[in-house]
Structures are given as C-alpha cells and as structure tokens.
C-alpha positions, 0 to 999 in steps of 0.5 A: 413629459415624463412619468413614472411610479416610485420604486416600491423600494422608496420610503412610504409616502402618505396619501395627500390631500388633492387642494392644490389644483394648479395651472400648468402653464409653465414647464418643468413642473413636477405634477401628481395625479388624484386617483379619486379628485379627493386624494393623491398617490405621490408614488405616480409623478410626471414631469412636465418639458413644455407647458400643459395647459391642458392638465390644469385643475386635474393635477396638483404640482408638487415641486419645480426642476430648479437644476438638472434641466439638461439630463431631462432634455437627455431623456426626453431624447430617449427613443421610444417604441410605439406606445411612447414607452422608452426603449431603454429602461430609465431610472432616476435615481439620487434625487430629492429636495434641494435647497441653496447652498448644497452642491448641485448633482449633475453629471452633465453640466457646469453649473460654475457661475465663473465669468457671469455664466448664470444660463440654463443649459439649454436656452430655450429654458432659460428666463434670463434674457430676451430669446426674441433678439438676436443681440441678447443670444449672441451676448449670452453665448459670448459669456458662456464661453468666456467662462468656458475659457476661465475654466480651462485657464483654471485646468478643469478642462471637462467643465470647460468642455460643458460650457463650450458645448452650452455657448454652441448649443445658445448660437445654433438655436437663438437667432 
C-alpha cells in the first residue's frame, strides 16, 4: 500500500463524516483515515495494491483506481530505506475523478482497446478472465499481441512497443 498527505497547495477540502466503514477486501482502493472515528481528514490517503482486510471498519474508501494501475505497480517497485520510506521523492500529480468518456492520462501504457484488448496492465489485476487456467492466459497474451501488431501496422510504434511488453509480462507470470 501507498500513502500520502495532500499537498497544503491542493484545494481546501472539508472534513467528512466518518459513515462509510468499508471492507477492504478488495485491491486498489483509495482509503482515508478518521482522526477521531467521528470525522475524516481526506488530505491524508492510502491506496491499497493488494487486499486489507485487516483495515476494514477502521477506514472509509473514497474512490476506486479505475485506470493508471500500471504507474501504482511502478511505485510500488520503488526501493525503500528502512522505515518503508521511498528513497526517492515521489509526487502524484494531475490526477482527479475520471469519468467514461475522457481521455486516459497514462504515460506508461496502451489503453487502445484495438484488436479486443480489454486487459489490465498487469494480469494479475485483471478480472476479465480465469487466472487459474492456462489456456485462458496464453488466449489473453495472444490478444494483447495481436493488438500490439494492429498498432505497428498503424505507425504507433511506442503504443505497440506498451502492448508487446503487457502480452510478455501476461505469458511470464500466468501459467
């Protein structure tokens, strides 16, 4: 899990009834803290990379990571000193609420659905088909290529070169 303070630069926001008690059985979650168990300072957030169950009924979750999973894998990568502290300053900027229709801000990846790609960046993020079999991953990684393909026949080469890498990353860790 990540977290973080918003900037004291970041618009005002207001303290927020601390209702919603959720489970966080579920990854990629973004989660703020109550200070008190009656309000919520939604300056100091955590994202979630894996299930927390242990969290549940102590945090509210205030939002879901819809698209952008791949550049929270990057930072989970990051290397950290002994106190889990990055070693490296990190700063998330540019983000928001996103909703269907806009364009999606990422730097790291395709998200072209070109050729039926309709996977997540990492397969082990993605609910679209069953991780357990085999068949399934290597029918999944044959997509991602094949769209891969259709972009370089296209001239958008660095597009082709995210969804090669992604077909890779689906064959090395499925199966």
């Amino acid at each position: 899990m990540i977290s973080g303070t918003a900037s004291s630069e970041s618009p005002s926001l207001p303290s927020i009834p601390f209702e919603n008690q959720d489970d966080l059985s579920e990854s990629f979650k973004l989660c703020i803290s109550a200070n008190d168990k009656h309000q919520i300072d939604p300056r100091n957030f955590f994202i979630t990379f894996s299930p927390q169950p242990s969290l549940s009924r102590d945090h509210s979750v205030i939002g879901e990571v819809i698209h952008g999973k791949s550049i929270l894998r990057e930072l989970e990568s990051v290397k950290t000193d002994d106190n889990h502290s990055p070693t490296v300053p990190i700063q998330i900027t540019d983000c928001g609420e996103w909703t269907q229709g806009m364009p999606i801000p990422v730097y790291n990846a395709s998200y072209s659905d070109i050729g039926g790609d309709i996977y997540e960046e990492y397969p082990m993020d993605d609910t679209n088909f069953n991780q357990e079999s085999t068949e399934e991953a290597f029918a999944v990684s044959d997509k991602i290529k094949e769209s891969g393909t259709l972009l370089f026949k296209k001239g958008e080469k660095q597009q082709a070169r995210f969804k090669y890498r992604k077909s890779l990353v689906g064959y090395v860790t499925i199966g």
